[in-house]
C-alpha positions as CSV (number, residue, x, y, z in Angstrom):
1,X,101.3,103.1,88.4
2,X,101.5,104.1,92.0
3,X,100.5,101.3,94.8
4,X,101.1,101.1,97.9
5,X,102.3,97.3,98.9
6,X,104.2,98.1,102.0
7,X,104.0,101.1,104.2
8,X,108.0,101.1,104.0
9,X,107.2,102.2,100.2
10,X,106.1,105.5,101.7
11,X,109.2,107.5,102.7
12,X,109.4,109.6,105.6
13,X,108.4,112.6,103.8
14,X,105.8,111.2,102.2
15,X,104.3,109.7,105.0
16,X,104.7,113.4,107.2
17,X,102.9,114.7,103.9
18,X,100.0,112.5,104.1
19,X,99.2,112.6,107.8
20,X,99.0,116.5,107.2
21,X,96.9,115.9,104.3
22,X,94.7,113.7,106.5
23,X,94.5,116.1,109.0
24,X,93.3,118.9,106.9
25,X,91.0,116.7,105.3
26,X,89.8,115.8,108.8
27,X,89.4,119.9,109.6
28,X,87.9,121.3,106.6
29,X,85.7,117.9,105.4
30,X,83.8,120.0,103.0
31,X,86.6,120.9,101.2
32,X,87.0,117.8,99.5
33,X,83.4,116.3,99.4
34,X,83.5,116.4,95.4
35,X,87.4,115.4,95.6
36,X,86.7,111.7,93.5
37,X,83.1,112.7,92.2
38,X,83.6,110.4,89.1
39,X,86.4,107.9,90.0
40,X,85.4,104.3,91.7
41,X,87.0,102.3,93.9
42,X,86.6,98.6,93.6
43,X,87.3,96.9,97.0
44,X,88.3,92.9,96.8
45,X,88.1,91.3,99.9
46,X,88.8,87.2,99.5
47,X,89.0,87.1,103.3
48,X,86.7,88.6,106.3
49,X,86.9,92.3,107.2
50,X,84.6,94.5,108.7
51,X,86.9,97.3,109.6
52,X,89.4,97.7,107.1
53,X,86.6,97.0,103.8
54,X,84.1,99.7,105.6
55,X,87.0,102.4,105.9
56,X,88.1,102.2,102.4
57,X,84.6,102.1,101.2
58,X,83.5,105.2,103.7
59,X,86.4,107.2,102.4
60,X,85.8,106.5,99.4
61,X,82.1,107.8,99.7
62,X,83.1,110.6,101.6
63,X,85.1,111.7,99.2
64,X,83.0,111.8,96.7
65,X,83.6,108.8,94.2
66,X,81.9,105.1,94.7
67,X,82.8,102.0,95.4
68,X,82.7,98.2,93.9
69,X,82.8,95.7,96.6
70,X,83.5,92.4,96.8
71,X,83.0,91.3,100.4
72,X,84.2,87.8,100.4
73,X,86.3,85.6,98.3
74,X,83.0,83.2,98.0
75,X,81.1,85.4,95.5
76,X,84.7,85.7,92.9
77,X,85.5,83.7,90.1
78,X,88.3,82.4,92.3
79,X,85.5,80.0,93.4
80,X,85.6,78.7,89.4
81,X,89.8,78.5,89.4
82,X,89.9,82.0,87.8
83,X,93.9,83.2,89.0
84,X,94.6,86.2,90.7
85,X,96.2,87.5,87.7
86,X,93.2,87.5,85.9
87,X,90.9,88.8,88.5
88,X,93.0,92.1,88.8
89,X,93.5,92.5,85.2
90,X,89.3,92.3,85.0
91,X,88.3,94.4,88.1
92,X,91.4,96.9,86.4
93,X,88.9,97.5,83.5
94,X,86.2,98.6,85.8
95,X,87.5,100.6,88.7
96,X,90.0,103.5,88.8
97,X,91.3,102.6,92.0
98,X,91.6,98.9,93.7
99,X,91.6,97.6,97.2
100,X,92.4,94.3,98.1
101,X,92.8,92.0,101.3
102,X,94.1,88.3,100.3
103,X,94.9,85.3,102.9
104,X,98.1,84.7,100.8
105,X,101.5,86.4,101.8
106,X,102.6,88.3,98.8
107,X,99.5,88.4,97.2
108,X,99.4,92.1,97.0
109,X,103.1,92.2,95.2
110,X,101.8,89.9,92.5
111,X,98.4,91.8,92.1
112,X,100.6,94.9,91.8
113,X,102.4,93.5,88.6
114,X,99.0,93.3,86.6
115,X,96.7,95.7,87.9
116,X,96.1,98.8,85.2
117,X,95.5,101.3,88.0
118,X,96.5,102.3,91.2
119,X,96.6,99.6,94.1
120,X,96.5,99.6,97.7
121,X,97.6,96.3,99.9
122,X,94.6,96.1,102.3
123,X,96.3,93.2,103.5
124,X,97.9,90.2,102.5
125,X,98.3,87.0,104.4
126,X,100.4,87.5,107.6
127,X,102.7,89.5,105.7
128,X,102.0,93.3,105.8
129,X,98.6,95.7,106.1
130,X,99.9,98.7,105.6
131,X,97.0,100.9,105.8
132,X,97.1,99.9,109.0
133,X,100.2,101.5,109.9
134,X,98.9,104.4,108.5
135,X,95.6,104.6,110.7
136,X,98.7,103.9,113.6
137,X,100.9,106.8,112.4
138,X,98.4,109.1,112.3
139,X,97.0,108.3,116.0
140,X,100.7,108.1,117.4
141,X,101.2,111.8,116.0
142,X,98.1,113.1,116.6
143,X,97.9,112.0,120.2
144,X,101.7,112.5,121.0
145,X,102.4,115.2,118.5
146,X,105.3,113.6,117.3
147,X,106.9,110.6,115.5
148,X,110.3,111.2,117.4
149,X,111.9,110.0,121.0
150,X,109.6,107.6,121.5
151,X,109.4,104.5,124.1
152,X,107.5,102.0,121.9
153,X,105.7,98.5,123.3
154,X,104.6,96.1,121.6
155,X,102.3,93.3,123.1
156,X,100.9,90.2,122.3
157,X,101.4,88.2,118.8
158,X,105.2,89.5,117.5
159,X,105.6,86.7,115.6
160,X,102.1,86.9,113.1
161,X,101.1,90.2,113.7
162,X,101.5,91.6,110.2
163,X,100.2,95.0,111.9
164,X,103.7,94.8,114.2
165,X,106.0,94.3,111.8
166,X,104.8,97.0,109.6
167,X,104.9,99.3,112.6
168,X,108.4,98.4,113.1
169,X,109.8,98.8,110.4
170,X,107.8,102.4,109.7
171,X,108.7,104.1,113.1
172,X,112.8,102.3,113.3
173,X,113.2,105.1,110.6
174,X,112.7,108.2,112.9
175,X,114.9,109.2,115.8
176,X,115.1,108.2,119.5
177,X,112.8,105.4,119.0
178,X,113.1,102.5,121.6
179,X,111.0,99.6,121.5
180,X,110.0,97.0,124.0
181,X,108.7,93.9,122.7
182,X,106.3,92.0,124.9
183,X,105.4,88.2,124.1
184,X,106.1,84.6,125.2
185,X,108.6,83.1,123.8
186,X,106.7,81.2,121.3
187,X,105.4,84.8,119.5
188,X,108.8,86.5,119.7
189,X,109.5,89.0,117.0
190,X,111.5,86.7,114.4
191,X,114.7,87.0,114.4
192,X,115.4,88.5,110.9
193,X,113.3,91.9,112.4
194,X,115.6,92.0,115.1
195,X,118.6,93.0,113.6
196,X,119.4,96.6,113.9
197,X,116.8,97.4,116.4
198,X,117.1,99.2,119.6
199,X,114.8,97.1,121.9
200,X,114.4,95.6,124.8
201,X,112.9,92.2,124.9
202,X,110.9,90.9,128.0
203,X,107.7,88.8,128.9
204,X,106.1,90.9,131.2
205,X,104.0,93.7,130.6
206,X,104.3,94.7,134.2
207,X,107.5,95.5,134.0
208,X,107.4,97.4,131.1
209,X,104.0,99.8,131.4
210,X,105.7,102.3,133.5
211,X,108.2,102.7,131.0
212,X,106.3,103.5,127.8
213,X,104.7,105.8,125.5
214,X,102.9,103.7,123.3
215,X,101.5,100.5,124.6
216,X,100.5,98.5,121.0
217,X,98.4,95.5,121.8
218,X,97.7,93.0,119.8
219,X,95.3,89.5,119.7
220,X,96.5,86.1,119.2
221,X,95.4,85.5,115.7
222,X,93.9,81.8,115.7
223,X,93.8,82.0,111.8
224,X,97.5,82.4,111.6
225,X,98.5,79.0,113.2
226,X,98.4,75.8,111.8
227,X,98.2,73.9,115.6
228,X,95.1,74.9,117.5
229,X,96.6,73.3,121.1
230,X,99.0,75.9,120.5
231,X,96.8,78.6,120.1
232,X,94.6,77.7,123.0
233,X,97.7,77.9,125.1
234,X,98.8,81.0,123.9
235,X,95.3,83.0,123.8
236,X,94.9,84.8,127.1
237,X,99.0,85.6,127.6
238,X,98.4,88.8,128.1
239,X,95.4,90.3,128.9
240,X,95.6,94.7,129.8
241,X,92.9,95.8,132.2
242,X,92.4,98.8,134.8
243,X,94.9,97.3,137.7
244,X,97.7,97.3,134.4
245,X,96.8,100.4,133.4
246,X,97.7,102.1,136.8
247,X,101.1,101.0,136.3
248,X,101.3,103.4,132.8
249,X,102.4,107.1,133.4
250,X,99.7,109.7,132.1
251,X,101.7,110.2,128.7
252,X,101.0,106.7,128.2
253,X,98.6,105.7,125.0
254,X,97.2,102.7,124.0
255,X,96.5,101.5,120.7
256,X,95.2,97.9,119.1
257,X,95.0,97.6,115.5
258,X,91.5,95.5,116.2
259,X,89.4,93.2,116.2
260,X,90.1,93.0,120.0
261,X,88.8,89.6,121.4
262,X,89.6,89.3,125.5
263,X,93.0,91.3,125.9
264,X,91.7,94.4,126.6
265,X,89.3,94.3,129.3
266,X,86.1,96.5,128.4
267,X,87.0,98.6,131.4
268,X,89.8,100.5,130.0
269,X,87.4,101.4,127.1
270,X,86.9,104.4,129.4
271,X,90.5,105.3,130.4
272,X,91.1,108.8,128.4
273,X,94.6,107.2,127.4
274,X,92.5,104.2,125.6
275,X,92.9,105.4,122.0
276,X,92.1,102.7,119.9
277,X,88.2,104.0,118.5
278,X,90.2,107.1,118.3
279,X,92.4,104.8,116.1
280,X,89.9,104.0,113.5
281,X,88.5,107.6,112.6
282,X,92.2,107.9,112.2
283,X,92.4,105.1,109.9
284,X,89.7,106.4,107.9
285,X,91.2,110.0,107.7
286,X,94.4,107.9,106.2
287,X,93.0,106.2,103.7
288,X,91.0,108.8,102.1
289,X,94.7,111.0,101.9
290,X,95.8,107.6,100.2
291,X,93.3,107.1,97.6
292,X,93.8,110.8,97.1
293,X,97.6,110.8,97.0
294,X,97.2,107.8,94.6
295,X,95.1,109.4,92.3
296,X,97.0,112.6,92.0
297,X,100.3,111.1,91.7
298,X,99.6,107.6,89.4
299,X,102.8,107.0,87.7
300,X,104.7,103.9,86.8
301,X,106.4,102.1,90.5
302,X,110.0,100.4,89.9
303,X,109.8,97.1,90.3
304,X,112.1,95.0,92.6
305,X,115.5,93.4,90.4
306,X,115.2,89.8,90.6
307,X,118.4,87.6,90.9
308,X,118.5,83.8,90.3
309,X,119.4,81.8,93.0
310,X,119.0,77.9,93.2
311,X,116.7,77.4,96.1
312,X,112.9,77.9,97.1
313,X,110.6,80.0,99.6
314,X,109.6,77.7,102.6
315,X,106.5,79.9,103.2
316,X,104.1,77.4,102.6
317,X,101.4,80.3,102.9
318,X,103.2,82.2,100.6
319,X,101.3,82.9,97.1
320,X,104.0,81.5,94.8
321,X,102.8,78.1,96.4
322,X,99.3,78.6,96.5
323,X,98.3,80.8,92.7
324,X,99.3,78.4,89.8
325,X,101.3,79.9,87.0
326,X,103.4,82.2,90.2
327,X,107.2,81.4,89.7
328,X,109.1,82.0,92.5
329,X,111.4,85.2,91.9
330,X,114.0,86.2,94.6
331,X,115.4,89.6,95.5
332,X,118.8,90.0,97.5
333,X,118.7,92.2,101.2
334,X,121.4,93.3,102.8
335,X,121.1,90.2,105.1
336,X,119.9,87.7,103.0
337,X,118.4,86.3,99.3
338,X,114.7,86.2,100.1
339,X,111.2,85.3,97.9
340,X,109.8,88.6,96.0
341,X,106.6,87.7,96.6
342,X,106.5,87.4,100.5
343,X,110.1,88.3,101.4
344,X,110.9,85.1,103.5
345,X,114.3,84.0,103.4
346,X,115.4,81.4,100.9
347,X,116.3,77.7,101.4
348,X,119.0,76.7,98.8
349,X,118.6,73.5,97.2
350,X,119.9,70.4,98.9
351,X,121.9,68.1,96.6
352,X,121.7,64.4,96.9
């Protein structure tokens, strides 16, 4: 079956074909009213979402098809011990197509394994959201008319921001693309994301406005740390308003995968280079190509080789600690022998 796990599972091509997919979809609507009259989407949420849950159930709708929802993890049979495992292989039965957004990195890798139809990572944990990056791709080409020769920041939470590193990781594939990666120390980009990349890192956003194309901010997350002093301290780093904004050239666009919270300043809502609303119509666009794409194209995915290796995942977040009857499988990276659930880096075993 096709899913969709990471945005990196897109190539290129793929993802060039989908954004002009969503872009005729966005032109000719009618076209593809009736496009899933008949198939349903079932969309399992076992965290909060209003943005992401409403897209996929909109394009869905909008397409034609209907939708299953599960807005919370409160109303599953989670609440009764039922595993993840389980759940997929049940909502599988009922639903042609599933959506899912889960609190525990690599959730979406081990729903993949069971699941009897096509699945879509609406999220997992602090590990990727790759629709996300979609909705981003989309507004980056439609607003710059081109995924090339591109001065990239990034602002905010490096180090959580699941968003980020799927963005990352997307764009570092096309040409002449620079980024500039804006935090305190403390929400750096980790180092393993480093490697290979042509950026320049610094911790003031002053300095680096003038220089850029793409200003992506993002919020400190106070549901991805574990010490709440640290997060008060962290909070209001960076905060973009309208005496910022002057310093950005009139190429410059800004985008924030939302929900925004107090860093960026309701003024710049009205600054034509302000393209995050924009963002989500774009997002929605996306994700109706997807469900599409995935529905046309459902064939069997390859599935990672697995190597043994004597050692553990330290993610304690990660779902091979948190789902009972999840061994912990490793892959090997060109850099490194890291968990195939959540793709943190190994610890061997200490002896003695």
């Amino acid at each position: 079956m096709r899913n969709l796990i990471d945005a990196v599972d897109l190539s290129p091509e793929e993802l060039e074909r989908m954004c002009d997919l969503a872009a005729d979809i966005q032109a000719n609507p009618g076209e593809y009213a009736d496009a899933c009259r008949g198939r349903r989407l079932a969309t399992l949420f076992f965290e909060p979402s209003t943005r992401t849950r409403m897209s996929f159930e909109s394009a869905m709708l909008t397409l034609g098809g209907t939708v299953l929802s599960m807005p919370d993890g409160a109303t599953s049979s989670a609440t009764k011990g039922e595993s993840l495992a389980d759940t997929i292989r049940v909502i599988s039965c009922y639903a042609d197509i599933i959506a899912m957004r889960h609190p525990f990195d690599g959730a979406a890798r081990l729903a993949a394994r069971y699941t009897g139809v096509p699945f879509i990572n609406a999220g997992d944990g602090g590990h990727c959201h790759p629709t996300q990056t979609l909705a981003d791709i989309m507004t980056i080409r439609s607003e710059t008319g081109r995924l090339c020769n591109l001065t990239v920041g990034l602002c905010g939470d490096l180090l959580y921001g699941r968003t980020v590193h799927s963005l990352i990781r997307v764009l570092s594939r096309n040409e002449g693309i620079r980024f500039v990666l804006i935090s305190p120390k403390e929400l750096a980009l980790p180092d393993y994301m480093m490697e290979g990349l042509e950026a320049e890192v610094t911790e003031s956003l002053e300095e680096a406005l003038p220089k850029l194309d793409i200003l992506y901010m993002t919020r400190v997350q106070k549901e991805r740390f574990e010490d709440e002093a640290q997060y008060e301290r962290l909070k209001d780093a960076y905060i973009l308003n309208a005496e910022r904004m002057r310093l950005g050239g009139a190429q410059l666009r800004v985008l924030h995968p939302l929900p925004r919270v107090n860093e960026i300043a309701p003024e710049v809502d009205d600054d034509p280079r302000a393209c995050y609303f924009k963002q989500v119509s774009y997002g929605r666009y996306m994700r109706m190509a997807l469900i599409l794409t995935l529905l046309r194209e459902a064939q069997d995915s390859p599935r990672q080789a697995t190597v043994p290796y004597a050692g553990s995942c330290p993610n304690r977040r990660c779902v091979c600690h948190r789902e009972r009857c999840v061994p912990q499988e490793f892959i090997r990276t060109k850099d490194a022998v890291r968990c195939a659930w959540c793709e943190a880096e190994a610890v061997p075993e200490t002896i003695g």
